[in-house]
One Martini backbone bead per residue (centre of mass of N, CA, C, O) as a GRO file, in nm:
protein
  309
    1UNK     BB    1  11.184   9.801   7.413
    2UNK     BB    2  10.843   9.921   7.345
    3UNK     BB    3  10.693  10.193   7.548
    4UNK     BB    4  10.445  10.254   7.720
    5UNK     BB    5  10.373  10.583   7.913
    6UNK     BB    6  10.152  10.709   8.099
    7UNK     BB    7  10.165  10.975   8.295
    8UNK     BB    8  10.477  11.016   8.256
    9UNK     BB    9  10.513  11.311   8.421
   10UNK     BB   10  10.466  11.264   8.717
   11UNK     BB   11  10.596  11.122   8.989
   12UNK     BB   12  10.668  10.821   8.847
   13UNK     BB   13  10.733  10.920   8.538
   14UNK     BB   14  10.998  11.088   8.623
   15UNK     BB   15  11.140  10.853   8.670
   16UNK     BB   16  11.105  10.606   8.490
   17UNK     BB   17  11.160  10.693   8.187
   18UNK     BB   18  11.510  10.757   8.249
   19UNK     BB   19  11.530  10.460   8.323
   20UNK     BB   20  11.477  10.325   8.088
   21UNK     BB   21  11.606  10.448   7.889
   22UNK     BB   22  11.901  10.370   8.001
   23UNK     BB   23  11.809  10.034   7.953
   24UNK     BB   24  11.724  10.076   7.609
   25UNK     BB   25  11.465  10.169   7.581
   26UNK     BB   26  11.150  10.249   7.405
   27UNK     BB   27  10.978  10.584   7.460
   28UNK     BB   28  10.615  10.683   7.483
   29UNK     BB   29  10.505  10.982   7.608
   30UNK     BB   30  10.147  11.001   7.787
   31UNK     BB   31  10.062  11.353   7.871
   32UNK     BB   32   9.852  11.629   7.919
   33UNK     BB   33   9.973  11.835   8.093
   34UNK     BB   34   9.776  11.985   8.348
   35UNK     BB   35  10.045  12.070   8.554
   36UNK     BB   36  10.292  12.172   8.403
   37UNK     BB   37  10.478  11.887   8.364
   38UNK     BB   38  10.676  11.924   8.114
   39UNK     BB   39  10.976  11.926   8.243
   40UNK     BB   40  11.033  11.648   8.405
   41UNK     BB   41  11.094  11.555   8.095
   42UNK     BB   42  11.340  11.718   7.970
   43UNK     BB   43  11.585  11.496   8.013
   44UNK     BB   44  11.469  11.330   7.752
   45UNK     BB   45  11.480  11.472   7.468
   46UNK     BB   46  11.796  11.405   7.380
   47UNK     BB   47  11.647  11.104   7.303
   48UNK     BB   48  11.578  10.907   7.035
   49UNK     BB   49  11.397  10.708   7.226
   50UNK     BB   50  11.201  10.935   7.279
   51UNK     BB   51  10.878  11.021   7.288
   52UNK     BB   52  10.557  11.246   7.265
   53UNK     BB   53  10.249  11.290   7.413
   54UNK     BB   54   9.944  11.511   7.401
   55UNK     BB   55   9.726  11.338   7.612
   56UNK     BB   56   9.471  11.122   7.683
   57UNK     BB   57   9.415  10.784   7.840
   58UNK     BB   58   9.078  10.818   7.748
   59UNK     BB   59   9.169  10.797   7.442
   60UNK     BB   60   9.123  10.583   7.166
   61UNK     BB   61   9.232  10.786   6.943
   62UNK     BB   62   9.539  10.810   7.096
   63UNK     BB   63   9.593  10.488   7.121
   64UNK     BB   64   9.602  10.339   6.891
   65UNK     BB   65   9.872  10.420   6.714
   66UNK     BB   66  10.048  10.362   6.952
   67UNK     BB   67  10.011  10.039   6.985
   68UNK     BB   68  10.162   9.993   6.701
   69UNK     BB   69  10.447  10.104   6.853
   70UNK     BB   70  10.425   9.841   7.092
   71UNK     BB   71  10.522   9.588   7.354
   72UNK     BB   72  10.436   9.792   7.604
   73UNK     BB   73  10.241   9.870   7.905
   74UNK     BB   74  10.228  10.179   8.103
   75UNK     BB   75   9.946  10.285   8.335
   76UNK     BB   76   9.972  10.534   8.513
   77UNK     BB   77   9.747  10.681   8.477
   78UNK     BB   78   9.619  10.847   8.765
   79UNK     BB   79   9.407  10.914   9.054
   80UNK     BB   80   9.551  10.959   9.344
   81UNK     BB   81   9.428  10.925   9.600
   82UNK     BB   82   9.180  10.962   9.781
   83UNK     BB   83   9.111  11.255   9.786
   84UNK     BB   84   9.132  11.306   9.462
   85UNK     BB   85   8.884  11.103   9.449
   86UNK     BB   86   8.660  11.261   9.618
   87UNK     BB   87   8.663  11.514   9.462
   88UNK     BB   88   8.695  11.334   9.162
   89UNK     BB   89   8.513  11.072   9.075
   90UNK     BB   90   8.471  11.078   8.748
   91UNK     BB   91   8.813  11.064   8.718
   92UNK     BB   92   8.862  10.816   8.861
   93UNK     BB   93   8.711  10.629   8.667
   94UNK     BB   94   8.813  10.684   8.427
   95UNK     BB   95   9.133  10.675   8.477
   96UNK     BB   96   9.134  10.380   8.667
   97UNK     BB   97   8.943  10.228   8.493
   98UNK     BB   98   8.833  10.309   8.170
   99UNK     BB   99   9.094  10.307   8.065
  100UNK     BB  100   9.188   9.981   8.113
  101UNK     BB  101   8.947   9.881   7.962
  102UNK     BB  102   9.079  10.027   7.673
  103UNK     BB  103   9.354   9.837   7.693
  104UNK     BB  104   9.258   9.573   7.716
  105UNK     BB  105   9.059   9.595   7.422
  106UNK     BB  106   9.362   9.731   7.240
  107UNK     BB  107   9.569   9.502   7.322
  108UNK     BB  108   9.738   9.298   7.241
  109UNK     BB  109   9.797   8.939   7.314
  110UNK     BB  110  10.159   9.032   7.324
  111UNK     BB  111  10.093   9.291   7.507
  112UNK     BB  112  10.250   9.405   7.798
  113UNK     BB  113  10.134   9.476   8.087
  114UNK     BB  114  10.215   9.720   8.347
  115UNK     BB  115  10.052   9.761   8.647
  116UNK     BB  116   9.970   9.965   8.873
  117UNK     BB  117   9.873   9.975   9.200
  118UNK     BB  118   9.752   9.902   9.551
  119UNK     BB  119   9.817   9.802   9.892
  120UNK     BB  120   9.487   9.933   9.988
  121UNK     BB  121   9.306   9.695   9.894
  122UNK     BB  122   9.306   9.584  10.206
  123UNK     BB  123   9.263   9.796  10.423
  124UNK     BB  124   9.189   9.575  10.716
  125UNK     BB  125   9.472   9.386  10.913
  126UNK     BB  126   9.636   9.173  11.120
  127UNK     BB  127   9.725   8.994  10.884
  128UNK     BB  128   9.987   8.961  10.681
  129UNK     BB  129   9.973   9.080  10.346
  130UNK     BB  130   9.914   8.936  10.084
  131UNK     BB  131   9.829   8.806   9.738
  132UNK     BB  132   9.583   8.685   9.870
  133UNK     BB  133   9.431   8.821  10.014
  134UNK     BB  134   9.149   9.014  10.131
  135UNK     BB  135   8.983   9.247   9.932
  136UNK     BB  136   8.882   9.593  10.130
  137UNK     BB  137   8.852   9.858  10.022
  138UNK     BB  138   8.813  10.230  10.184
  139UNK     BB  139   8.851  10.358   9.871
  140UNK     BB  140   8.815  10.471   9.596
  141UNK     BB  141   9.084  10.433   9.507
  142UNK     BB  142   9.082  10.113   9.592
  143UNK     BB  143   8.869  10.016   9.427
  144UNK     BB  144   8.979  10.096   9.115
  145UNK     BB  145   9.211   9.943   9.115
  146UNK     BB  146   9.148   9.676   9.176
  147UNK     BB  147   8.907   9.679   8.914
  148UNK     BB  148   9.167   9.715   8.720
  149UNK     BB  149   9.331   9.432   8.782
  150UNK     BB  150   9.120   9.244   8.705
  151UNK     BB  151   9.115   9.327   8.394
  152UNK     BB  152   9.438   9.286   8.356
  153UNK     BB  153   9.464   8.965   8.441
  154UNK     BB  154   9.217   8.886   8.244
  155UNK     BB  155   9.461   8.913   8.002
  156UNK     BB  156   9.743   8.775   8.130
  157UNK     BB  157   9.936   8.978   7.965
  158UNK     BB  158   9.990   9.065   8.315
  159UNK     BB  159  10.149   9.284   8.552
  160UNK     BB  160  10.100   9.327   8.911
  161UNK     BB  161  10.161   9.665   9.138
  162UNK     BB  162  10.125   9.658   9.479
  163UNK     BB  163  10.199   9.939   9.606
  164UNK     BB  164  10.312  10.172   9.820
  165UNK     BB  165  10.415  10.407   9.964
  166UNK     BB  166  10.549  10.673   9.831
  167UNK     BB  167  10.883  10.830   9.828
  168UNK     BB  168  11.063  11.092   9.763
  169UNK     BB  169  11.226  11.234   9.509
  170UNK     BB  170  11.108  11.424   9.194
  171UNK     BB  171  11.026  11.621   8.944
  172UNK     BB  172  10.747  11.544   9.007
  173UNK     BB  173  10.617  11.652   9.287
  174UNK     BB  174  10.517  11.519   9.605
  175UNK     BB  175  10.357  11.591   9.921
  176UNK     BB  176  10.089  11.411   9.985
  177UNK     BB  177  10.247  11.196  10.116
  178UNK     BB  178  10.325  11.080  10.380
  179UNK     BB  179  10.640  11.125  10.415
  180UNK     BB  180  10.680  11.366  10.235
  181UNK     BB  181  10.467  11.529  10.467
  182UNK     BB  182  10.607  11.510  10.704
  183UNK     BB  183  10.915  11.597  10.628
  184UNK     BB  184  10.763  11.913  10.594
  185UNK     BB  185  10.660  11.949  10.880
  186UNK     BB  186  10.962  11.891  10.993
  187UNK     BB  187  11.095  12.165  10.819
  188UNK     BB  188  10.860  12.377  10.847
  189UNK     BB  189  10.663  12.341  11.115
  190UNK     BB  190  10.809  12.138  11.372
  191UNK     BB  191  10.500  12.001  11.345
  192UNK     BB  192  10.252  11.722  11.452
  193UNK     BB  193   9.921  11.627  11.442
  194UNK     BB  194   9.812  11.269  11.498
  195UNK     BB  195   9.575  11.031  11.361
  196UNK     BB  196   9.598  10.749  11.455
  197UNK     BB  197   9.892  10.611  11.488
  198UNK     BB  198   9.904  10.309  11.499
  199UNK     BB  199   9.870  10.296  11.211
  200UNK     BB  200   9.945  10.063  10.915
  201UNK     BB  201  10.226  10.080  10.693
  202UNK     BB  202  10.378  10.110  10.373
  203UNK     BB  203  10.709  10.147  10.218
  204UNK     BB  204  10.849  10.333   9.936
  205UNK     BB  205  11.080  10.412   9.676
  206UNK     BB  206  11.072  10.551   9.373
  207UNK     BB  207  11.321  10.417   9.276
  208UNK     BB  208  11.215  10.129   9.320
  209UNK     BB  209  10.957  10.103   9.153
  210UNK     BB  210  11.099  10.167   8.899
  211UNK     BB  211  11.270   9.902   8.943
  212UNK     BB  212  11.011   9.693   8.943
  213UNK     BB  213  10.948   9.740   8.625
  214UNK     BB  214  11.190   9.660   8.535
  215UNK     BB  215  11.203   9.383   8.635
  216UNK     BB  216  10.946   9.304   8.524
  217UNK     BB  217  11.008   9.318   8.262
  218UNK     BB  218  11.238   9.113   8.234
  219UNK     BB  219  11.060   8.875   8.387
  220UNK     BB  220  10.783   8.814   8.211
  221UNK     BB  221  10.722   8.553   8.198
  222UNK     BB  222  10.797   8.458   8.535
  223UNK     BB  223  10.502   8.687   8.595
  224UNK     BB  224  10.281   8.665   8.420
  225UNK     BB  225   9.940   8.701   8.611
  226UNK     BB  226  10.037   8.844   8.893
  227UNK     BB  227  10.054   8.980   9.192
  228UNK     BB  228  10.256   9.213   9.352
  229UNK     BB  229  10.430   9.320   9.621
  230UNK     BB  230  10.534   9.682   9.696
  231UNK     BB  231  10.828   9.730   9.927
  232UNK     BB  232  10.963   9.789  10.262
  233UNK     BB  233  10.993   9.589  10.554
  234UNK     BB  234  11.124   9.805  10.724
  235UNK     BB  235  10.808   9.999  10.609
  236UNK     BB  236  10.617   9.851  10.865
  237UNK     BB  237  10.434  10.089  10.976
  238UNK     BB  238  10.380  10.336  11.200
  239UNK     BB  239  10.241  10.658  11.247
  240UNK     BB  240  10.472  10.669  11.516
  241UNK     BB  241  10.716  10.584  11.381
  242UNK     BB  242  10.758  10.722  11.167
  243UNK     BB  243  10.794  11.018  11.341
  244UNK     BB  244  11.036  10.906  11.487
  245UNK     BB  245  11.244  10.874  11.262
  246UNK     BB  246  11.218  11.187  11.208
  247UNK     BB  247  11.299  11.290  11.478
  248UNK     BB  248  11.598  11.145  11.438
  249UNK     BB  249  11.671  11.360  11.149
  250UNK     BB  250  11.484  11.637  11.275
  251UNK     BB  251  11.572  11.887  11.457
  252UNK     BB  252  11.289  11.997  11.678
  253UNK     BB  253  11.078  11.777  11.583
  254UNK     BB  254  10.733  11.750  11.718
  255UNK     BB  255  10.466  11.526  11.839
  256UNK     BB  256  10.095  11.479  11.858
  257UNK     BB  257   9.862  11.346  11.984
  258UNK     BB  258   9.524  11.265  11.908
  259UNK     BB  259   9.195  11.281  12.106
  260UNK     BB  260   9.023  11.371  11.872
  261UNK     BB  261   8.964  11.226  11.627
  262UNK     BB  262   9.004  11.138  11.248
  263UNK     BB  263   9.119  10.935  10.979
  264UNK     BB  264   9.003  10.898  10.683
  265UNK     BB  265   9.255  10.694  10.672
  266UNK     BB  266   9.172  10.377  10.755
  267UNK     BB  267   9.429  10.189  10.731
  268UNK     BB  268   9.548   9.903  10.779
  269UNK     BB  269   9.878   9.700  10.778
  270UNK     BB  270  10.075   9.446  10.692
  271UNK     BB  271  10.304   9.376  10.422
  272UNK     BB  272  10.418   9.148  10.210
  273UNK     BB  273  10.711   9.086   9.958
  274UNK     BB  274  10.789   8.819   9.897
  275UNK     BB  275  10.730   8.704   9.613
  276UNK     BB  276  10.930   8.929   9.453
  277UNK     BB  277  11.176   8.824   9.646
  278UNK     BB  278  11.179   8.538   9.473
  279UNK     BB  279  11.253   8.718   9.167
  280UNK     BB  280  11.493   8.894   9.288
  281UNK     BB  281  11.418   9.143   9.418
  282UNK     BB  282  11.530   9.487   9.608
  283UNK     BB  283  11.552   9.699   9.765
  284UNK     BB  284  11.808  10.005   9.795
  285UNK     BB  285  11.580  10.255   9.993
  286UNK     BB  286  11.569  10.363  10.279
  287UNK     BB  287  11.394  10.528  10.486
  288UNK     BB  288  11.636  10.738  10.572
  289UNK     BB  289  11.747  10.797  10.321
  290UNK     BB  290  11.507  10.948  10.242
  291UNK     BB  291  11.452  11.172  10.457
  292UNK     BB  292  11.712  11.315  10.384
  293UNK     BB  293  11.669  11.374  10.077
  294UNK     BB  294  11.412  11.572  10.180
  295UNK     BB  295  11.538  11.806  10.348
  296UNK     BB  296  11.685  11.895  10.076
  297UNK     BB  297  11.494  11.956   9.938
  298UNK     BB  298  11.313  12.120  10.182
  299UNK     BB  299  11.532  12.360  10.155
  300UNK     BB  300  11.428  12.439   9.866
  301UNK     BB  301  11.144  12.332   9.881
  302UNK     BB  302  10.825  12.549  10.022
  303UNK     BB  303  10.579  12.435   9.825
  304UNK     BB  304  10.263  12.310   9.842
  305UNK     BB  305  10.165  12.262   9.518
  306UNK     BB  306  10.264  11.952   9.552
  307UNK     BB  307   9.964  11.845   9.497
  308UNK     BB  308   9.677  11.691   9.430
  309UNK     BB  309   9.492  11.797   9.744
   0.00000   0.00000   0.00000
């Protein structure tokens, strides 16, 4: 298969790419590469099946030429997580929304989208969600997404990826996810004040992410048209047993809650993955061996630069 992949560059298409790649697509990288990261794809360069463009997302001038030479479309390019969404307003939108809107416009109705977006825009849930659930996102990052997964629904030949938060080590590497973050700081600071330690999350590692999308091609017939919660059962958790596991496996890291004060990133929920897992998918990458991952990396890398915000 022909795909493109926008954001190519990024936290997950430095994963995404090489796989697919492997997979035996070919594949076309469009990425602005406004972070200096075009690194990150270095080890795919010479591959005559990969192709790069610089260039951003949100230019209809250089996706159409690219769409007349693809089957499928990965449109990774998007401003995450609610700080660098709240930072930059005007981004968020043309980014994660306005971009979304002209590739459902200028791409065949023959031609197959698979979107990310984020399994935030439940918001706040006491029980279980599902992908019927109702979608309640409690900041702009999740409204946006939300937003672009409607557009592409309604254009049918699209499977939507309501993500978890990934953790995992990357070549674009992500500092600011959650896991990421906390082992971060359990390796370098030995210490983090949590706050409203109770809310809960879901969690996936960014190789399993690329797997599912791998799975979603794969699989396109009878998937496409509606949307999969992807993440990882075990990694259902609070933000306070997230830390307990990491205490278990990073001698000497100790947390304590906040007496006072609160999380803007106000999600609590814990998602179902069943559906997912009825197409025959299963993650293969638990929660310990991902902190375990982080460890050695950030033995490497002290570098807080690899953050959105």
């Amino acid at each position: 298969m022909k795909i493109l992949v926008t954001g190519a560059a990024g936290y997950l298409g430095s994963v995404l790419v090489p796989a697919l790649l492997v997979a035996g697509h070919r594949v076309h990288a469009l990425d602005r590469m406004s972070h200096g990261q075009g690194q990150a794809l270095a080890s795919c360069c010479a591959n005559p099946r990969f192709d790069v463009t610089v260039g951003d997302a949100r230019d209809k001038s250089v996706l159409k030429p690219l769409l007349h030479q693809v089957d499928a479309v990965i449109p990774l390019a998007a401003v995450v997580g609610a700080p660098a969404c709240d930072l930059d307003q005007f981004a968020a939108f043309s980014t994660n929304l306005t971009a979304i809107g002209a590739l459902a416009e200028l791409m065949a109705p023959s031609q197959l989208m698979v979107i990310p977006v984020t399994n935030s825009g439940y918001g706040r849930s006491d029980a279980p969600c599902t992908e019927t659930s109702p979608l309640r996102p409690v900041s702009l990052y999740g409204q946006t997404k939300v937003a672009a997964e409607t557009i592409a629904l309604d254009r049918e030949n699209s499977i939507s990826l309501r993500l978890a938060t990934a953790f995992g080590a990357s070549p674009r590497m992500r500092v600011d996810l959650m896991v990421n973050d906390f082992v971060y700081r359990a390796v370098n600071d030995h210490a983090l004040v949590l706050f409203e330690g109770h809310y809960r999350r879901n969690f996936v590692h960014v190789a399993d992410v690329a797997r599912a999308f791998l799975h979603a091609l794969a699989n396109s017939d009878d998937m496409r048209g509606r949307p999969y919660n992807v993440g990882l059962d075990e990694a259902n958790l609070t933000k306070r047993a997230l830390c307990e596991r990491i205490a278990a496996l990073v001698p000497g890291f100790t947390f304590t809650e906040a007496t006072v004060g609160s999380d803007p990133d106000q999600r609590d929920y814990v998602v179902s993955n069943a559906r997912l897992a009825a197409t025959g998918f299963a993650p293969i990458v638990g929660l310990d061996d991902g902190i375990a991952e982080l460890v050695k990396l950030y033995a490497m890398l002290n570098d807080r630069r690899y953050r959105n915000a």
